[in-house]
VEXDREN-2710 file (C-alpha; in Angstrom, 1 decimal):
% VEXDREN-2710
k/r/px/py/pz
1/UNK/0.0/0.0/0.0
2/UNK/2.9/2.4/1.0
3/UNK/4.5/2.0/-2.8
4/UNK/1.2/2.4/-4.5
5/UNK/0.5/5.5/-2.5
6/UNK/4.7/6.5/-3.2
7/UNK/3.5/5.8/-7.1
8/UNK/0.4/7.9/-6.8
9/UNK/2.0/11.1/-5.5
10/UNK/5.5/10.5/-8.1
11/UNK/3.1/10.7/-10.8
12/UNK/1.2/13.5/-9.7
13/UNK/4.4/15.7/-9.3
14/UNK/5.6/14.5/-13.0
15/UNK/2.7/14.8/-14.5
16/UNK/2.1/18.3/-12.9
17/UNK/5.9/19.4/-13.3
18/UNK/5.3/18.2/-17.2
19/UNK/2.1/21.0/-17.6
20/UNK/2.6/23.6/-19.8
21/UNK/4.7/26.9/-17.9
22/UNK/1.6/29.5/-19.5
23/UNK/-1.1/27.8/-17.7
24/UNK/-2.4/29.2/-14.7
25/UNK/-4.5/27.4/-12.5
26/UNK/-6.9/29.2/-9.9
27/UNK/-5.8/28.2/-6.2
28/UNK/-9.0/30.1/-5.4
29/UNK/-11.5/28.1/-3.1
30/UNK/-10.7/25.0/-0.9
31/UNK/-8.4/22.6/-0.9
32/UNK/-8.8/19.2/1.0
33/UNK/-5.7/17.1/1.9
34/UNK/-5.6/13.9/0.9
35/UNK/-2.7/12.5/1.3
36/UNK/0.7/12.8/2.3
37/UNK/3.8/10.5/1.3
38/UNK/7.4/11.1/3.6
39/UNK/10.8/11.1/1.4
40/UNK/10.8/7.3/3.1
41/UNK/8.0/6.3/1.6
42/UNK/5.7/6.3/4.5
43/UNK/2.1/7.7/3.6
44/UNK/-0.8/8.7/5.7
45/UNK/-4.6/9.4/3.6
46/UNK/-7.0/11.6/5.3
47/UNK/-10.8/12.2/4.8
48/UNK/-12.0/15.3/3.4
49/UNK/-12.8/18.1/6.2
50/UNK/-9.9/16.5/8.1
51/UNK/-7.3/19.3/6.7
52/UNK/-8.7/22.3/4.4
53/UNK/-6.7/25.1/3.0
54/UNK/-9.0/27.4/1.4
55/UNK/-7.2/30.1/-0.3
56/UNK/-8.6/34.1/-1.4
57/UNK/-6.5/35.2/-4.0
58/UNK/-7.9/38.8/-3.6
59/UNK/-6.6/38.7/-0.5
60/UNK/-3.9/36.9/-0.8
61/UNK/-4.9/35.0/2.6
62/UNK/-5.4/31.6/3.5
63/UNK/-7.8/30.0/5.8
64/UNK/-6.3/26.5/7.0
65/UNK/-9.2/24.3/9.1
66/UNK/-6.6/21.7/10.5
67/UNK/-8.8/19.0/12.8
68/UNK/-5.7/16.4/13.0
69/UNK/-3.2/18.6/14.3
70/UNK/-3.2/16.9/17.5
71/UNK/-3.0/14.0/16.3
72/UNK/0.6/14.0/14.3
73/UNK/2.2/16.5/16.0
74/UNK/5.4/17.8/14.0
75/UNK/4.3/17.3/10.5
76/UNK/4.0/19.2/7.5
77/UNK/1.7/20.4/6.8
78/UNK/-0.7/19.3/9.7
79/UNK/1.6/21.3/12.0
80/UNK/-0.2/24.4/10.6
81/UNK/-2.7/25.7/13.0
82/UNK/-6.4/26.3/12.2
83/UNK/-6.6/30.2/11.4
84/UNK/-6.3/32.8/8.9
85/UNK/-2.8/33.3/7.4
86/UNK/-1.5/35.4/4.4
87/UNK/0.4/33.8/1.6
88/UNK/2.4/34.1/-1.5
89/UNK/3.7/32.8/-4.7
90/UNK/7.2/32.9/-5.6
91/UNK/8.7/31.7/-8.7
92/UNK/12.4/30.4/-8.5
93/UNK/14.4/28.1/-10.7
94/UNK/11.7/27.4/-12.9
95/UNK/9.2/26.3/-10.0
96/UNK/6.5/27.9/-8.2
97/UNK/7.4/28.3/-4.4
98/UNK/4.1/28.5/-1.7
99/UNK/4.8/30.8/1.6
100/UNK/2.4/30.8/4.0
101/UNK/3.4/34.2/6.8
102/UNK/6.3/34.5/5.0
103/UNK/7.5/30.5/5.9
104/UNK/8.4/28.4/2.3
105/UNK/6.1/25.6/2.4
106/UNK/7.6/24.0/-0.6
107/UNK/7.0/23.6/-4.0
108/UNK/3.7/23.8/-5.8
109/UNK/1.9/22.3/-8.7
110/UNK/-1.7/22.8/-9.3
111/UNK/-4.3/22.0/-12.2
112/UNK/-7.9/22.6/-11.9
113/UNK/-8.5/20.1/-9.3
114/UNK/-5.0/18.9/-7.9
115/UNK/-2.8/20.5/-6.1
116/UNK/0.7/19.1/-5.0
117/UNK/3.2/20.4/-2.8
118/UNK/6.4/19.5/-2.4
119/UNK/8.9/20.2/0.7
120/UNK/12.4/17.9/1.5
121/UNK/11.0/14.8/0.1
122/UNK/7.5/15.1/1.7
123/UNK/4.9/15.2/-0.9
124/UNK/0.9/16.7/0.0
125/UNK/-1.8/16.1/-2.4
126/UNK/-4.8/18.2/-2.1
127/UNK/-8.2/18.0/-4.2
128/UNK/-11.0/20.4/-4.5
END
């Protein structure tokens, strides 16, 4: 189960990485986690409402609703407390960076209704 959640999330981030540069995708609305996969491979699969990052890009703020925090203490990205938050984009080398209060949060790739985000090895999959 652990290698066919590792597979899942590798071919999200390629198939994401290989979209084309002049597409923008909306992060505009919420975002459910459904997964995260550890650079060893370990995964853990949550049920939507467990973790929501709902994102105003007027604002540029993001609302995180984080009801496991307790539970996995230490862990990106459930170590981010419920509350309201203001974010940004940066692009470096190609890729799109995600800061939430000026933190890097790691790497993002998003399509209509996916959105991956990658930090040291630790892969996040969200869905709208």
């Amino acid at each position: 189960m652990k290698l066919r959640s590792l597979c899942v999330a590798f071919s999200a981030v390629i198939a994401l990485s290989c979209s084309d540069d002049t597409e923008n995708h909306s992060l505009n609305g919420s975002w459910y986690l459904t997964n995260t996969t550890a650079a060893d491979g370990s995964s853990l699969s949550y049920t939507k409402g467990d973790v929501t990052w709902t994102f105003n890009e007027n604002a540029n703020t993001i609302t995180v609703k984080n009801r496991v925090m307790a539970l996995v203490p230490n862990s990106n990205p459930v170590d981010i407390a419920s509350g309201d938050y203001s974010y940004s984009l940066k692009r470096q080398d190609n890729l799109t960076y995600l800061y939430i209060d000026n933190k890097a949060v790691g790497a993002l790739a998003n399509t209509a209704d996916n959105l991956v985000i990658t930090n040291d090895g630790t892969t996040m999959i969200f869905r709208k």
